[in-house]
ZADOGU-905840 format. One line per 10 residues: number of its first residue (from 1); their letters; for each residue x, z, y of C-alpha. Coordinates in pm, 1 decimal. Last residue first. Layout:
<nodes>
NUM> a> X Z Y | ...
</nodes>
This chain:
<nodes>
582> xxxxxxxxxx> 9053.5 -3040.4 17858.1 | 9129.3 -2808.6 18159.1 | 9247.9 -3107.8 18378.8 | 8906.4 -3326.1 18288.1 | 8675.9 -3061.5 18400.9 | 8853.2 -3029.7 18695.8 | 8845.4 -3397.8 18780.2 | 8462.8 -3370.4 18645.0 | 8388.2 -3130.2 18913.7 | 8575.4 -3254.6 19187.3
572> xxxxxxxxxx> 8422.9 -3644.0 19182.5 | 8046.2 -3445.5 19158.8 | 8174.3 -3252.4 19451.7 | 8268.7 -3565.3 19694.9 | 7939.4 -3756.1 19538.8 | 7710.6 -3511.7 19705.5 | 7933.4 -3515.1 20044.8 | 7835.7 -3821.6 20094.8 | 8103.1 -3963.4 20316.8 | 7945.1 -4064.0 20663.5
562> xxxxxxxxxx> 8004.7 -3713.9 20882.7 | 8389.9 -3758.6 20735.9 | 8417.0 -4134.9 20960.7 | 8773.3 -3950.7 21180.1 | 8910.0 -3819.4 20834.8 | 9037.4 -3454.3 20922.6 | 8795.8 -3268.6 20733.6 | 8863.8 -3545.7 20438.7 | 9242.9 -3468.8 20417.4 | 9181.8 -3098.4 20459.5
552> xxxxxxxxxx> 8960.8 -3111.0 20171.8 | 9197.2 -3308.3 19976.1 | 9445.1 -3063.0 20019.9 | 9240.3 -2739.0 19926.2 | 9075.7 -2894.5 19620.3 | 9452.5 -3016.4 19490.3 | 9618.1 -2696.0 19557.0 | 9341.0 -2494.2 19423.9 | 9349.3 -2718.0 19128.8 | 9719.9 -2671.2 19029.4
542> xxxxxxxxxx> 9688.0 -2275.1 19098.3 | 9407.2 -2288.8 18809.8 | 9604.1 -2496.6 18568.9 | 9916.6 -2246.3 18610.0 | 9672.1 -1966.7 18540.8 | 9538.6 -2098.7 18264.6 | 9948.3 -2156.5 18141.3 | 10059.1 -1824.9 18195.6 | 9767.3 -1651.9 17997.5 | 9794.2 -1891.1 17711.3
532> xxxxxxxxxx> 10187.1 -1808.0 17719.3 | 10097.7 -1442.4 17727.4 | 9824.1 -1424.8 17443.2 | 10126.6 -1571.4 17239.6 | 10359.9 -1367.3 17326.1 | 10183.7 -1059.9 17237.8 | 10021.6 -1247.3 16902.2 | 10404.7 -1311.6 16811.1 | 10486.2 -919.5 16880.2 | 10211.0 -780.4 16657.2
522> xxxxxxxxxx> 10296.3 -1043.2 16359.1 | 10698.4 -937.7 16370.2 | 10621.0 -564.0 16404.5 | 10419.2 -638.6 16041.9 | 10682.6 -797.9 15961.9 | 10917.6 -592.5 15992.7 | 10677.5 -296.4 15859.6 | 10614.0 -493.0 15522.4 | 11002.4 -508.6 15446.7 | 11073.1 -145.5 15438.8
512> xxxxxxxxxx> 10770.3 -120.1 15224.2 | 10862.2 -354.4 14975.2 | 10541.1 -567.6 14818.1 | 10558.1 -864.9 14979.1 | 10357.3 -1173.4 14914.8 | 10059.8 -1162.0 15167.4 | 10267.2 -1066.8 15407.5 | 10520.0 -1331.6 15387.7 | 10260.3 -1612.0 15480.2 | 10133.7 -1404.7 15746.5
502> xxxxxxxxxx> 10529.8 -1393.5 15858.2 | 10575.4 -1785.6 15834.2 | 10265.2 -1879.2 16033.5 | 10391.4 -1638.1 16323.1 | 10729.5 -1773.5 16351.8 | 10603.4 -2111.9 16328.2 | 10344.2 -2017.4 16637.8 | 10642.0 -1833.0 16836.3 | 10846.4 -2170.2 16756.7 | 10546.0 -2394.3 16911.8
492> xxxxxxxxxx> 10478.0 -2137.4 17188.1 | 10849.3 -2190.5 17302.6 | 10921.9 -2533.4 17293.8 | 10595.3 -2582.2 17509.6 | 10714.6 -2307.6 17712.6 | 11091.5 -2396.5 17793.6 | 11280.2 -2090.0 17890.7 | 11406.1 -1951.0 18173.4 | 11098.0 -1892.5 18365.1 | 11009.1 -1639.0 18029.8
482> xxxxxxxxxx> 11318.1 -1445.0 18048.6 | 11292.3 -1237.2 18344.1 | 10897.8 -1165.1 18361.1 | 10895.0 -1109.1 17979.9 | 11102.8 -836.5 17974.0 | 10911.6 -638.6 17728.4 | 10796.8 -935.6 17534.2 | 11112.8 -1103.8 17537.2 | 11307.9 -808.2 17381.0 | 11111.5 -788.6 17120.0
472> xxxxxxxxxx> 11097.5 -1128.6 17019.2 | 11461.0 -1129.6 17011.7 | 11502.8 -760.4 16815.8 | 11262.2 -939.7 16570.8 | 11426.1 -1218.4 16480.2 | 11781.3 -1023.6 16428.9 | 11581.5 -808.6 16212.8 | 11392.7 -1087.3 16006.0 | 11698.4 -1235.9 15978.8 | 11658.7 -1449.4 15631.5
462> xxxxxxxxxx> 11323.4 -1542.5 15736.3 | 11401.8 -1646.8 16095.0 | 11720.0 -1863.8 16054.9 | 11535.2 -2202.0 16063.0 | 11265.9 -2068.7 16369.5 | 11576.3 -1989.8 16572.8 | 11763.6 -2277.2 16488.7 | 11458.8 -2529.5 16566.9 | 11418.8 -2310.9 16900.4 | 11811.7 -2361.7 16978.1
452> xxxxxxxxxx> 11684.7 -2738.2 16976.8 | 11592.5 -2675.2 17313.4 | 11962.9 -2628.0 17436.2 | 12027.3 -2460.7 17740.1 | 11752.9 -2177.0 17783.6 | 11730.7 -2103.4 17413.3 | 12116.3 -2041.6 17384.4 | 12143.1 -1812.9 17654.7 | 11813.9 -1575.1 17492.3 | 12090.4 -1584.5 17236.1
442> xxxxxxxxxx> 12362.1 -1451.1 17467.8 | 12112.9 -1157.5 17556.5 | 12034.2 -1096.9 17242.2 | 12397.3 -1094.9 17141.4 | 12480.9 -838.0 17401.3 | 12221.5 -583.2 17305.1 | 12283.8 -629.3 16937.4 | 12627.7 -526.9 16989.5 | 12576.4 -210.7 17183.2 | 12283.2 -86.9 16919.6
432> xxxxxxxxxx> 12558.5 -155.9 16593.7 | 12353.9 -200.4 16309.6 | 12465.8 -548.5 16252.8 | 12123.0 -805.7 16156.6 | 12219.2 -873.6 16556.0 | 12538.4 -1001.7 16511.4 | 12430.3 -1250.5 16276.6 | 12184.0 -1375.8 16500.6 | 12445.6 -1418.4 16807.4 | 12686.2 -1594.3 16578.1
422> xxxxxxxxxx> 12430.1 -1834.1 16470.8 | 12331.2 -1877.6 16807.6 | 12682.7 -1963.7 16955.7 | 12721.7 -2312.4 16765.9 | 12432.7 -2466.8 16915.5 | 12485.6 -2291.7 17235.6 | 12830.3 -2450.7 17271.0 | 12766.3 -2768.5 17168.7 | 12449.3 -2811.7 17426.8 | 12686.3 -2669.1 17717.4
412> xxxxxxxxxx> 12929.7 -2956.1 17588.1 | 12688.0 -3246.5 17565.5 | 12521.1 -3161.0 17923.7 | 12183.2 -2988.0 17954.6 | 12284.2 -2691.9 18193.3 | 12619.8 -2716.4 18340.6 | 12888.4 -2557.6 18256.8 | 13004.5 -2174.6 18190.3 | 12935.1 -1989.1 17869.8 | 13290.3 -1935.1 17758.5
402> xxxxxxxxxx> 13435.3 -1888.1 18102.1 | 13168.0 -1587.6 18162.5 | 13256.9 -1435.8 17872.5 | 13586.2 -1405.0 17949.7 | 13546.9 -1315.6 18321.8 | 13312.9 -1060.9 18191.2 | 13518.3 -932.4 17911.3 | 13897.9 -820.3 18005.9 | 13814.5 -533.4 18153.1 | 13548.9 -409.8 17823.7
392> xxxxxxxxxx> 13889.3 -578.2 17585.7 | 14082.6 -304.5 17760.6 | 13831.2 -10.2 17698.8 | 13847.3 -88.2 17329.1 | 14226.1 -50.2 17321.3 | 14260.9 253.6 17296.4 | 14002.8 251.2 16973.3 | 13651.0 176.8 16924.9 | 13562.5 240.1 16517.0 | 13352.2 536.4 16502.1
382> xxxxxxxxxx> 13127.8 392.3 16782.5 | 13049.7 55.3 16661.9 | 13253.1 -220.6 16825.2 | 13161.9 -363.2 17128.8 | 13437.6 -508.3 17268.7 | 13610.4 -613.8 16986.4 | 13299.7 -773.7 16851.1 | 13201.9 -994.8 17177.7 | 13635.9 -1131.0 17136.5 | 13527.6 -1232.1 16802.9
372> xxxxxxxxxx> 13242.7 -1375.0 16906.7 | 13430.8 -1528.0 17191.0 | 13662.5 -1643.9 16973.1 | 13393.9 -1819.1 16741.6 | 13239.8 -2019.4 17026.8 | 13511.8 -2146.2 17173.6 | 13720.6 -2052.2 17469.6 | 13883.0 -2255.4 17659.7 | 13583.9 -2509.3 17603.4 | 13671.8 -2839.6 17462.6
362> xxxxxxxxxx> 13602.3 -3215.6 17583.9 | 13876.2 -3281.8 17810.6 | 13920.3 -2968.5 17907.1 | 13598.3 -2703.9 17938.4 | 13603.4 -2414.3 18152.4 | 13820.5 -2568.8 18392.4 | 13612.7 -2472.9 18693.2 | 13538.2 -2141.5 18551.5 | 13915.2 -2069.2 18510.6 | 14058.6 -2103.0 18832.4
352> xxxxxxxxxx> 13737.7 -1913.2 19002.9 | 13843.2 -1657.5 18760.4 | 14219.5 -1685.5 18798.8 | 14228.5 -1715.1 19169.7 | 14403.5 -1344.9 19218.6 | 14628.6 -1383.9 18882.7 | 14559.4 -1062.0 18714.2 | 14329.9 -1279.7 18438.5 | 14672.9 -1437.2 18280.3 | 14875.3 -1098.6 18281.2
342> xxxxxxxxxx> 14584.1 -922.3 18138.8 | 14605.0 -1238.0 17873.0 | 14931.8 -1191.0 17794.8 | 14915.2 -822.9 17787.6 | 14644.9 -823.8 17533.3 | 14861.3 -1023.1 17266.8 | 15109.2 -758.3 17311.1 | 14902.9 -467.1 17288.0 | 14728.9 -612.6 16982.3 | 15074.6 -703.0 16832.0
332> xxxxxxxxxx> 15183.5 -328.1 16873.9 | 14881.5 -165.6 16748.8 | 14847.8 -313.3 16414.3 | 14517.3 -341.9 16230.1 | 14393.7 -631.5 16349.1 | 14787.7 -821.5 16252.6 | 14594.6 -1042.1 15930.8 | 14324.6 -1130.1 16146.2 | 14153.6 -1039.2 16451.9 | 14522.3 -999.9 16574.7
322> xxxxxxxxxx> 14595.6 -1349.5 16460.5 | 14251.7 -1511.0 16670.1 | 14387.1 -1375.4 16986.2 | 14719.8 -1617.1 16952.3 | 14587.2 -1903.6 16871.8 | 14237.3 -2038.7 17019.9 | 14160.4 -1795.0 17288.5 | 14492.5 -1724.3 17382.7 | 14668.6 -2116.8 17382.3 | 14338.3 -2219.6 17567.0
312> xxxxxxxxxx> 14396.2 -1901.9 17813.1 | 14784.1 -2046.6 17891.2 | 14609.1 -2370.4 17929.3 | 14411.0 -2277.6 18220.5 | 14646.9 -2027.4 18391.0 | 14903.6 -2345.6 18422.6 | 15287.5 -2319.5 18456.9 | 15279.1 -1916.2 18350.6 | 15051.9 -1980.3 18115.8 | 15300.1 -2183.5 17920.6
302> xxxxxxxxxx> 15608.9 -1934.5 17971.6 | 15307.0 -1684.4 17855.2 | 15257.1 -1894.3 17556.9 | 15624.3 -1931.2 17486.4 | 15667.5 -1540.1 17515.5 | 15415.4 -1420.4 17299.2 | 15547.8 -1686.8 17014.3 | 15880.5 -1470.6 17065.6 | 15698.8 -1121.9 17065.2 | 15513.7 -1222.1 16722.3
292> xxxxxxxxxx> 15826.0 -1386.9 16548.7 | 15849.8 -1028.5 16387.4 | 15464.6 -926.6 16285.2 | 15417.4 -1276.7 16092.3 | 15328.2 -1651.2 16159.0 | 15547.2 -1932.9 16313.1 | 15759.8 -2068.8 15996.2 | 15362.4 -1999.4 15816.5 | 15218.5 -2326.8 16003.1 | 14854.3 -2287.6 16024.6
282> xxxxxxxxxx> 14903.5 -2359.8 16415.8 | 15254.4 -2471.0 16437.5 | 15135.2 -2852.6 16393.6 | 14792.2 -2810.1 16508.8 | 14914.7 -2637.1 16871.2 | 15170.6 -2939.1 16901.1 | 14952.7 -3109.8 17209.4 | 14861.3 -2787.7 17337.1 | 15205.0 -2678.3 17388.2 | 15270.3 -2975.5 17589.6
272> xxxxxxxxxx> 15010.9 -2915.8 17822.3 | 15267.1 -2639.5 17966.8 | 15457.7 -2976.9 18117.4 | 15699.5 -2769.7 18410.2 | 15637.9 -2392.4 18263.1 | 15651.6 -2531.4 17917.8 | 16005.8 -2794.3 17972.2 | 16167.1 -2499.6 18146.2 | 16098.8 -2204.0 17955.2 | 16230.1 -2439.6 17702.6
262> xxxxxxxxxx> 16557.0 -2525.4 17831.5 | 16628.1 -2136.4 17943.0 | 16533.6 -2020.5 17601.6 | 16768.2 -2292.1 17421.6 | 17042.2 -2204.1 17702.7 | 17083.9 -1813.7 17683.1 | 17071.9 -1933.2 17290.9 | 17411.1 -2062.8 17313.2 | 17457.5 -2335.8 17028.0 | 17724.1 -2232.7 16801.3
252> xxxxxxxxxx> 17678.6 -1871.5 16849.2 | 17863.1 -1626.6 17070.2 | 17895.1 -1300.4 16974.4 | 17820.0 -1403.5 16607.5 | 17537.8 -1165.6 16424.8 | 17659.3 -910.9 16181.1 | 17737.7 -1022.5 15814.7 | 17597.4 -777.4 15582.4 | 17232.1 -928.6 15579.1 | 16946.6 -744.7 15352.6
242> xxxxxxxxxx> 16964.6 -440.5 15580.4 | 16637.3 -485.2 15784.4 | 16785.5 -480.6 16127.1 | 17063.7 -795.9 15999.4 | 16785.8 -947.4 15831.3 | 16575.1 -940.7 16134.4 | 16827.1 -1093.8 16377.7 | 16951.8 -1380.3 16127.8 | 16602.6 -1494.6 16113.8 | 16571.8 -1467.8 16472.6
232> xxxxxxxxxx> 16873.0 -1686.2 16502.9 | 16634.4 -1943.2 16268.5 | 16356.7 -1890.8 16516.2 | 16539.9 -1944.4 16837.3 | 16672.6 -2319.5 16655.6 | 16329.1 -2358.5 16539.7 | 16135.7 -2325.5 16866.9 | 16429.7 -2537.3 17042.0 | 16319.2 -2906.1 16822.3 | 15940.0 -2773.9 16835.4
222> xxxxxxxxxx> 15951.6 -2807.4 17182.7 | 16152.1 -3150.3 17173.7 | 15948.3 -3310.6 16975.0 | 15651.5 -3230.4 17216.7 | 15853.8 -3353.5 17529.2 | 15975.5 -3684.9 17297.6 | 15560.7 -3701.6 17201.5 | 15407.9 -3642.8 17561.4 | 15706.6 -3843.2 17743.1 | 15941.5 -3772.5 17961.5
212> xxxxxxxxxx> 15961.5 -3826.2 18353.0 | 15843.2 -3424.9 18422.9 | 16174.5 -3325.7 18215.1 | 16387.9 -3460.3 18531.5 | 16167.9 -3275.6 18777.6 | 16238.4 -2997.3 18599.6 | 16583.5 -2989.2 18554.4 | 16603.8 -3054.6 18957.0 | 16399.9 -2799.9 19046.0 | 16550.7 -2516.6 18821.9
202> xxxxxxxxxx> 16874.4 -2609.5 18965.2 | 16758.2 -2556.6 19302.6 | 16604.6 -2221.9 19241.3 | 16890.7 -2059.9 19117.9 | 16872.5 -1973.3 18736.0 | 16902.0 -1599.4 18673.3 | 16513.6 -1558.9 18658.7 | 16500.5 -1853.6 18415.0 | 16631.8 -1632.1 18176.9 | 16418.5 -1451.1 18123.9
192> xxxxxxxxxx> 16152.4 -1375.5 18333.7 | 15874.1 -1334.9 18074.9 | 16039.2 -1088.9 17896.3 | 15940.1 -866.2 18185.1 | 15615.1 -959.5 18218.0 | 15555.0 -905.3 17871.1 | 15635.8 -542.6 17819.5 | 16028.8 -460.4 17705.9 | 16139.4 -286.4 17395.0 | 16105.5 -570.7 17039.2
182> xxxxxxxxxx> 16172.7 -868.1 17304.3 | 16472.1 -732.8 17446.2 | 16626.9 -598.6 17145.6 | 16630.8 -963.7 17055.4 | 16704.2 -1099.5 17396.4 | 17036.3 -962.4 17356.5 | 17224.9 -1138.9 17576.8 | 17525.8 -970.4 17742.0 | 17600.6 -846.9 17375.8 | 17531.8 -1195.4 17269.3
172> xxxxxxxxxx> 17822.8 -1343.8 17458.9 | 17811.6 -1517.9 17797.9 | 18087.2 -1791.8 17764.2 | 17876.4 -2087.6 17648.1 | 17646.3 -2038.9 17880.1 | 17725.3 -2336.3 18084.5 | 17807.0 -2540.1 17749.4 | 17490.1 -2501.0 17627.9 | 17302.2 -2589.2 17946.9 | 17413.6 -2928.5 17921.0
162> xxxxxxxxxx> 17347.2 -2929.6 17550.9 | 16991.7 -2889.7 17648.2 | 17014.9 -3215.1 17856.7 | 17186.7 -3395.9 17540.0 | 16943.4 -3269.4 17307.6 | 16630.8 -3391.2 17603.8 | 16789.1 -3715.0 17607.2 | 16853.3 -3783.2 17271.7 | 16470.0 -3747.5 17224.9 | 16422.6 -3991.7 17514.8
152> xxxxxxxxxx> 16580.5 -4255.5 17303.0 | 16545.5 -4591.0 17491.9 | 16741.4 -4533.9 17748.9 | 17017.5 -4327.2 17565.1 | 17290.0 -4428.4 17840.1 | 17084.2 -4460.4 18111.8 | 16913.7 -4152.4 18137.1 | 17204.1 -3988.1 17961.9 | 17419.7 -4037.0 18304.7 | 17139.5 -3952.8 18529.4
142> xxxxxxxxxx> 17110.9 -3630.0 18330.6 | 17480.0 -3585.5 18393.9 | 17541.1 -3658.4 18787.1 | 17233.5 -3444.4 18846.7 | 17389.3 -3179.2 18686.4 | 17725.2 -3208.2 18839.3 | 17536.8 -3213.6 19163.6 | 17405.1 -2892.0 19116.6 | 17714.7 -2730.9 18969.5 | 17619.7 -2436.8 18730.6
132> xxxxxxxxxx> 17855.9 -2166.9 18750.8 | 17570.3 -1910.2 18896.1 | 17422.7 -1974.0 18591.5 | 17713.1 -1833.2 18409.1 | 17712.0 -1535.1 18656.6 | 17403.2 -1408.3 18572.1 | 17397.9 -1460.1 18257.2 | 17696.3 -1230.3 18257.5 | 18030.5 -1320.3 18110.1 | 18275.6 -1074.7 17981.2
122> xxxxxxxxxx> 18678.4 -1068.5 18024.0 | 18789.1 -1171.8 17714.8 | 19011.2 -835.1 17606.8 | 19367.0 -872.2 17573.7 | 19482.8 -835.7 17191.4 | 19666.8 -504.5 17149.7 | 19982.4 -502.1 16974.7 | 20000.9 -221.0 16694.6 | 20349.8 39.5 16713.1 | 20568.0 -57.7 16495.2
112> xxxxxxxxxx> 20630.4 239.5 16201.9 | 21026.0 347.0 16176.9 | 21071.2 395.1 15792.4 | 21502.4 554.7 15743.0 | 21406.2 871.4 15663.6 | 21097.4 810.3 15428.7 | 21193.1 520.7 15260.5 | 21486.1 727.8 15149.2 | 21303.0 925.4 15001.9 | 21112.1 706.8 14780.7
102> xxxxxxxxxx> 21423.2 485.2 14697.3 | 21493.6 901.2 14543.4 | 21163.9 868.5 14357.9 | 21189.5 522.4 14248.8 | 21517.7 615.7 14076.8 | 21455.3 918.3 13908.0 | 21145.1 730.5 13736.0 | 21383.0 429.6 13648.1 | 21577.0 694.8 13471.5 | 21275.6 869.8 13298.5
92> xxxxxxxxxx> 21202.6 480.1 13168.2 | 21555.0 433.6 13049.2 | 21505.4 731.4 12783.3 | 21726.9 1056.8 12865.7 | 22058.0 1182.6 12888.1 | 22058.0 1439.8 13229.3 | 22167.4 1327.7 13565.9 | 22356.9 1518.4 13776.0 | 22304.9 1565.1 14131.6 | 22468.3 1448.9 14383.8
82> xxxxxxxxxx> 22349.1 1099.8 14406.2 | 22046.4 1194.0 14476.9 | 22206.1 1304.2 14858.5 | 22142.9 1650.6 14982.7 | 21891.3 1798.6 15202.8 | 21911.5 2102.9 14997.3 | 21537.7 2136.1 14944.2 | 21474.3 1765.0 14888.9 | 21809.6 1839.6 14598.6 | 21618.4 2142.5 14492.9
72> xxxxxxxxxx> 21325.9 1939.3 14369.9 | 21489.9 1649.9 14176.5 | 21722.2 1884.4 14013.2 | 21389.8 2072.4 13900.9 | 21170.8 1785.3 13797.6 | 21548.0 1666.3 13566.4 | 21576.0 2004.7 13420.3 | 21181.9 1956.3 13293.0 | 21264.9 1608.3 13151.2 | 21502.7 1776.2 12990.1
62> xxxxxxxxxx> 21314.3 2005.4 12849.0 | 21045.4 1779.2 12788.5 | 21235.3 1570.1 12546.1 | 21395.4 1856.4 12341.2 | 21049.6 1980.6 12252.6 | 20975.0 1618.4 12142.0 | 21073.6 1611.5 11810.1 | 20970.2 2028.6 11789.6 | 20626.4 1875.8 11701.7 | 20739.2 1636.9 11388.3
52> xxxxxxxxxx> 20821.4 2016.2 11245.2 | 20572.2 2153.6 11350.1 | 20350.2 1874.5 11177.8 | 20555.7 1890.7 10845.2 | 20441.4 2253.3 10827.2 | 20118.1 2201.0 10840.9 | 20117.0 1971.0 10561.0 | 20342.2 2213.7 10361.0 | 20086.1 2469.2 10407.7 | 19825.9 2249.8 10304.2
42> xxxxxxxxxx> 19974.9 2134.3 9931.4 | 20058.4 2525.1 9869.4 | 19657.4 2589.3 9944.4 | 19560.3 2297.2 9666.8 | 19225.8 2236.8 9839.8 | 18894.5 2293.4 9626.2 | 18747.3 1999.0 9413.4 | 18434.8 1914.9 9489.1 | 18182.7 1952.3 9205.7 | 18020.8 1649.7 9086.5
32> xxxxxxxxxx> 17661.3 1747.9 8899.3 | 17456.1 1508.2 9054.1 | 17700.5 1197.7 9052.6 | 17846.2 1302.5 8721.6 | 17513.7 1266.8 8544.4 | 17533.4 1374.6 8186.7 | 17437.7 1316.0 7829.2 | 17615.5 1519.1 7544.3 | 17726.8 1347.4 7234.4 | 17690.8 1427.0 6899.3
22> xxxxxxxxxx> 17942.3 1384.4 6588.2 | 17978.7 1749.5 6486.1 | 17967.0 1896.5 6776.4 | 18262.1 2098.2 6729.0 | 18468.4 1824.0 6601.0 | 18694.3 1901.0 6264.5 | 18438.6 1939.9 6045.9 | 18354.2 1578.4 6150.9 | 18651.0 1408.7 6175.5 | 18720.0 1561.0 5822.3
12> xxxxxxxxxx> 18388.3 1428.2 5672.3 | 18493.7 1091.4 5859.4 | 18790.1 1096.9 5660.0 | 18661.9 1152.7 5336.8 | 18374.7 897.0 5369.8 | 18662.9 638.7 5439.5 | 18843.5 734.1 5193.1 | 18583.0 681.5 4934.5 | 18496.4 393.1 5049.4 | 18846.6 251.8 5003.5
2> xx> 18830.9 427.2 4648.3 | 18547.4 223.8 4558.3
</nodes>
C-alpha cells in the first residue's frame, strides 16, 4: 500500500509539474522543418581562410612575372641567358626558362637547306610512242607467240595486247586522256583514236595477224579489253563524282593507249565479232548507264567503221533501242547515238550498201520493233517533236527503206510483215494524223507481201475499229494505187468478214461514239465491195474479147473457112461465154 501510494504521489507531482499535464503534441518535422539561418561569424571566417590560401600563390606569380620580364629584356639586349639572373622557383618554371633560351638559339644558329628538285620525265606523246614501234620487231613477236601458245589463241591475243602495252608504256595519262575526250569531242573525232597515231604498216600487219583467230578466242578477247577500259572508267567517274580521293595513276598498270588501240583493231579488222557477243553485253548492266555511253558509242562506230552493215545491226538492235528507253529523255545520249548512225548513212555507197544486206544470215538490220520505234521518233505528235525530230526525218527513208527491203514472198519479207502489222495497227488507234499516215501506208505493205496479213487484219479488227477504218478508208479513196497491189480473192473475203462482223456489232451497241465507226465501217466495206465485183466483170469481159477476137482471126485466116459452119462456130462461143461468167 504505501508503494502505491508513492507511486500515485509521484506521478501527481510529474504531473503538476508538466505544463501539459501528461499530453503530447503530434507533429510532422518534414513539413514544418525550418532551415536554419547561417552563423554570419562562422562565414566570415570561411572567407577569410580563402584569402588567406589565395595570397599562397601571390608570391608565385610574382616571380614568375620577374622571370617573363628578364626573359624579355635579355631578346631586347641581345645578350646571352646566361646573364641574367634566375629567380627561386619550382623545377618546371626552370625547364620553361630553359626551352625558351634552346629556343633562341635555334633561331641564330638554324640554316634551312634549300629543297632538291627531282628532274622531270621528259613526256611521251602517243604520237611518238607509236612512232617507236619496230615493224619487224612486231612481226618477230606475234610469230613468236604463234608458236609458242599454239594451241591457246586466247594467250595469244593477251600476249599481242601486251605488245602494245609496253610501247605505250611511257605516254602518261595526261598525254592520254581519252576520258575528257570522250565526255567533249563528237564521234568522228573519238573515232580516230588512237589508231590515227599508228603508221599504216603496223596497223596492217596487227591486223592481218588478228584476221587468223578464231570467232570465240576473237570474241573472248573483246570482252577481255571492254572490261579492263570499263574498270579505268570506273576509277574515272568516281574520281569526277567525288566519292574517290585517290586521283587516277599517270601511267597505269596496263597502258590503256594500248587496250583501245588493240581493240579498235580486232573490231575494225573482224567487226562481226561484236555481233557474235551482242547477247552477252546486251542485257548486261556492267555495259548500261549515261557514263559508259560514249565508250560503248565508240566500239560500235570502231565496228561500223570496218563494215557499214554491221555497224547499222549494232544501231538498230542495241544502241538506238537505250535512248527509246531508260536515256529517251536525255539529250546528250540521243545526240550521240544519232551521230553514229549519221556517220554510218554519210558514207556515199551506204544505201545501195545497205539494201543489199538488208537481211544477214537470216535477220533484218533492222527489225520490226526498231523501226517502229524509229517510225515514232519521227513522227511524234506536235507538242512533243524536239531538235532532234528533224534529224530522225534525214535519217528515215534510207532506214525505212532497209527495213522493208527483200523480195516479195520469201520467208524473211513474210516475217517481217507479219510482225510489222501489229505495230502499224497500234499506231494507228494513236491520235497523232502524221503517224497514222505512215503506218497505213506500211500496213497496206504488209497486205501486199504476206497474204496471211488479211487473217491479221480481220483478227485485230474489232478491238481497232479506228485503225480498221483509217485502212479501209484509205483504200477506197486511192483505190487505183493500192488495189493492183493486193491480192483480190484475199481481199474481198477479209472486206466480207469485216463487213459480217460490223452488222453483227450494230445490232448490239448502244454508244454513240461507237455506232458512227461502224456505221463508217459498213459504208466503206459495201464501197469496196461494189468495186471488186466491178473489177472482176470487167476482167471477165476483157478475157472474152481477147479470146472471140483471136479465134476469129485464126478461122479468117484458115485456108477451108468457106466450109466451117459458121452456125455451130457461134453456138460453141455462146455457151463458152456462158460457161466463163458462171
Amino acid at each position: 500500500m504505501e508503494e502505491t501510494s508513492l507511486v500515485d504521489s509521484l506521478s501527481a507531482t510529474s504531473a503538476a509539474s508538466d505544463p501539459n499535464h501528461g499530453w503530447q503534441k503530434v507533429t510532422y518535422p518534414k513539413r514544418h522543418r525550418k532551415q536554419v539561418a547561417a552563423d554570419p561569424s562562422t562565414s566570415g571566417n570561411q572567407s577569410a581562410k580563402n584569402a588567406s590560401s589565395g595570397n599562397v600563390f601571390a608570391t608565385v606569380e610574382q616571380k614568375a612575372n620577374e622571370r617573363h620580364r628578364a626573359i624579355q629584356s635579355m631578346k631586347a639586349a641581345s645578350v646571352q641567358p646566361s646573364s641574367v639572373p634566375r629567380g627561386a622557383g619550382s623545377d618546371d618554371d626552370e625547364d620553361d626558362e630553359d626551352a625558351a633560351r634552346a629556343q633562341e638559339n635555334g633561331d641564330e644558329t638554324a640554316v634551312k637547306k634549300p629543297k632538291q628538285k627531282k628532274p622531270k620525265k621528259p613526256k611521251v606523246t602517243v604520237t611518238e610512242a607509236a612512232a617507236g614501234i619496230d615493224l619487224n620487231d612486231l612481226a618477230a613477236y606475234i610469230a613468236e607467240i604463234s608458236v609458242s601458245y599454239e594451241d591457246r589463241q586466247d594467250i595469244q591475243l593477251m600476249r599481242f595486247a601486251d605488245y602494245f602495252g609496253r610501247a605505250f608504256s611511257s605516254v602518261s595519262a595526261s598525254q592520254f586522256p581519252w576520258f575528257k575526250i570522250f565526255k567533249e569531242s563528237p564521234v568522228a573525232k573519238i573515232l580516230d583514236m588512237p589508231l590515227n597515231h599508228i603508221p599504216e604498216p603496223v596497223y596492217k600487219t596487227a591486223t592481218d595477224w588478228v584476221a587468223q583467230k578464231s570467232p570465240e578466242a576473237l570474241g573472248e578477247f573483246v570482252i577481255w579489253s571492254m572490261d579492263i577500259i570499263l574498270a579505268d572508267l570506273a576509277s574515272h567517274v568516281a574520281v569526277a563524282k567525288g566519292t574517290k580521293k585517290a586521283t587516277v595513276q599517270s601511267t597505269p598498270t596496263r597502258s590503256q593507249v594500248a587496250m583501245f588501240a588493240v581493240l579498235a583493231m580486232t573490231l575494225r579488222r573482224k567487226p562481226e565479232t561484236l555481233i557474235s557477243i551482242l547477247p552477252k553485253i546486251k542485257d548486261n548492266p556492267k555495259y548500261q548507264g549515261q557514263e559508259k555511253l560514249p565508250f560503248i558509242v565508240w566500239v560500235i562506230g570502231q565496228a561500223s567503221l570496218g563494215d557499214l552493215a554491221v555497224g547499222t545491226y549494232l544501231w538498230a538492235r542495241y544502241l538506238f533501242p537505250t535512248i527509246c528507253g531508260k536515256l529517251s529523255g536525255n539529250p546528250q545520249s540521243r545526240d550521240l547515238v544519232l551521230q553514229v548512225i549519221e556517220r554510218v548513212l554519210s558514207s556515199p555507197k551506204a544505201k545501195s550498201i545497205l539494201s543489199n544486206s538488208a537481211v544477214r544470215k537470216g535477220e533484218r538490220l533492222v527489225p520490226p520493233s526498231s523501226f517502229d520505234l524509229l517510225m515514232r521518233a519521227t513522227f511524234p505528235p506536235p507538242p512533243s517533236r524536239v531538235k532532234a525530230t528533224e534529224r530522225y526525218e534525214a535519217v528515215y527513208p534510207i532506214l525505212k527503206e532497209v527495213a522493208l527491203a527483200g523480195t516479195p514472198g520469201t520467208k524473211t519479207t513474210k516475217q517481217a510483215s507479219h510482225q510489222l502489222l501489229p505495230y502499224c495497227v497500234k499506231a494507228m488507234q494513236e491520235n497523232n494524223p502524221e503517224l497514222t499516215k505512215e503506218a497505213s501506208g506500211v500496213f497496206f505493205w504488209c497486205l501486199s507481201q504476206n497474204t496471211e496479213c488479211y487473217k491479221q487484219w480481220d483478227e485485230h479488227h474489232m478491238g481497232n475499229l479506228d485503225a480498221s477504218v483509217v485502212v479501209l478508208r484509205k483504200l477506197a479513196s486511192e483505190w487505183k494505187e493500192l488495189s493492183p497491189k493486193l491480192s483480190p480473192d484475199a481481199l474481198r473475203e477479209t472486206v466480207a468478214n469485216i463487213k459480217a462482223k460490223t452488222e453483227e456489232a450494230l445490232d448490239e451497241t448502244t454508244d454513240p461514239a461507237k455506232l458512227a465507226v461502224l456505221k463508217e465501217t459498213d459504208k466503206l466495206c459495201k464501197s469496196i465491195l461494189g468495186k471488186l465485183s466491178r473489177g472482176f466483170s470487167c476482167l471477165k469481159g476483157g478475157v472474152v474479147v481477147i479470146l472471140l477476137a483471136s479465134v476469129a482471126a485464126g478461122f479468117a485466116l484458115s485456108p477451108n473457112a468457106d466450109s466451117y459452119n459458121w452456125d455451130k462456130l457461134r453456138a460453141m462461143f455462146t455457151s463458152s461465154t456462158q460457161s466463163f461468167y458462171k
